[in-house]
Legacy VTK file of the C-alpha trace (Angstrom):
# vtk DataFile Version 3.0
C-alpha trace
ASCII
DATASET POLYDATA
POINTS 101 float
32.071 24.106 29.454
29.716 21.735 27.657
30.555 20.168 24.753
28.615 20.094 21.711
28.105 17.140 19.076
30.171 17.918 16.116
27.858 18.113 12.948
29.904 15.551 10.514
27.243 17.181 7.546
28.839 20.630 7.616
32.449 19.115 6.829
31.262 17.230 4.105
31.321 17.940 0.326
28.289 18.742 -1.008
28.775 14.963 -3.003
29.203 13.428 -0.014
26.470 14.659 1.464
24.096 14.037 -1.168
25.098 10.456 -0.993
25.005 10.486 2.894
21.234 11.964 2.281
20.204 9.379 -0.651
21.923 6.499 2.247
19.533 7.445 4.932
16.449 7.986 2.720
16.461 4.616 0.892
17.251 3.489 4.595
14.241 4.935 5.703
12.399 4.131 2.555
13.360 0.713 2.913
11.997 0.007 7.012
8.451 1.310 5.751
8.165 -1.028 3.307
9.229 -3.879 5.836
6.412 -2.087 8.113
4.010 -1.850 5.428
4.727 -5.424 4.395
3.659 -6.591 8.069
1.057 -4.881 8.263
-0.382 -5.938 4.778
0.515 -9.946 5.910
-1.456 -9.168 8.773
-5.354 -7.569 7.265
-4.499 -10.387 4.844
-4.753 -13.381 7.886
-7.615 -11.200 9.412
-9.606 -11.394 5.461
-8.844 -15.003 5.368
-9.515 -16.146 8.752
-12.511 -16.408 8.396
-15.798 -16.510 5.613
-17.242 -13.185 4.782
-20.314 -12.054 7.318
-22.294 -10.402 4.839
-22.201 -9.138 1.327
-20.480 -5.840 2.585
-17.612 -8.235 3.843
-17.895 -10.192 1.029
-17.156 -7.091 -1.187
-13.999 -5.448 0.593
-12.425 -8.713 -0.006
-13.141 -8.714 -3.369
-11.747 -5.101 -3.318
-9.027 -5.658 -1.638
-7.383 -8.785 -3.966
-8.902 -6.803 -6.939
-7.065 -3.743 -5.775
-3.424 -6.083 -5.644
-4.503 -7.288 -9.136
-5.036 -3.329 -10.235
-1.546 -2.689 -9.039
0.500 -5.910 -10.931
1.751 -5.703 -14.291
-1.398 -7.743 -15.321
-3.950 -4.686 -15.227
-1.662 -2.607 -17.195
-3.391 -4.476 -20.162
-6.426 -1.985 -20.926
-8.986 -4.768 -21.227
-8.344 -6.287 -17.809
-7.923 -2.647 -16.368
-11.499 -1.954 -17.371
-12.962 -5.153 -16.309
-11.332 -4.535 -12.647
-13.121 -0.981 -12.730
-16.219 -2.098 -13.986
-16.225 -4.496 -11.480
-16.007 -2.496 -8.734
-18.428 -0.194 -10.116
-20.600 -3.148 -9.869
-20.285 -3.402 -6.592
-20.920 -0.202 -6.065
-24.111 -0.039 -7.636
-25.346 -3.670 -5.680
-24.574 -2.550 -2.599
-26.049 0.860 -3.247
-29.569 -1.413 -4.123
-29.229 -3.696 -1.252
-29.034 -1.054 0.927
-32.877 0.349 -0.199
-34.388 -2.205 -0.543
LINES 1 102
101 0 1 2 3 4 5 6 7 8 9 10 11 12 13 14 15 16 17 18 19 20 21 22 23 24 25 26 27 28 29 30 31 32 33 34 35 36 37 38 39 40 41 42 43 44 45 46 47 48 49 50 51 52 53 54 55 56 57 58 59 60 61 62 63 64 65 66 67 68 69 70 71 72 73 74 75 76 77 78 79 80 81 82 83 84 85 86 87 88 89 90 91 92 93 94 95 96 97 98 99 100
């Protein structure tokens, strides 16, 4: 006879289960953040370790700090929200010249 792993879930109340559920999720929810957090400490060494190559280089830096500044409580004024996008739009439309000429 083999013995099989007792599910603990399906002797639970559905309360307890729900908070079992909601304790594994923010578990989970919680090591991708650490993950993400790593790997955003690490693009961030590889942007600053050295200067920019090019304007195209140049510009994803820009993006990328201007894309941490879209996301703080900073841009959530409308004024500073529009100058990020205009920006960008900018550099949009320069690199879109450079690239014919």
């Amino acid at each position: 006879m083999v013995d099989q792993p007792t599910n603990l879930d399906t002797h639970r109340g559905m309360a307890a289960q729900k908070a079992t559920d909601l304790r594994r999720l923010r578990s989970e929810v919680e090591a991708d953040q650490q993950a993400l957090r790593a790997r955003q400490a690490e693009l961030e060494d590889l942007l600053a370790a050295a200067p920019a190559a090019d304007w195209h280089a140049a510009v994803e830096k820009a993006r990328y700090l201007l894309g941490l500044l879209a996301q703080s409580s900073d841009a959530a004024d409308l004024r500073r929200r529009k100058l990020i996008d205009r920006v960008l739009a900018d550099f949009d439309h320069l690199l879109d010249n450079s690239t014919h000429d």
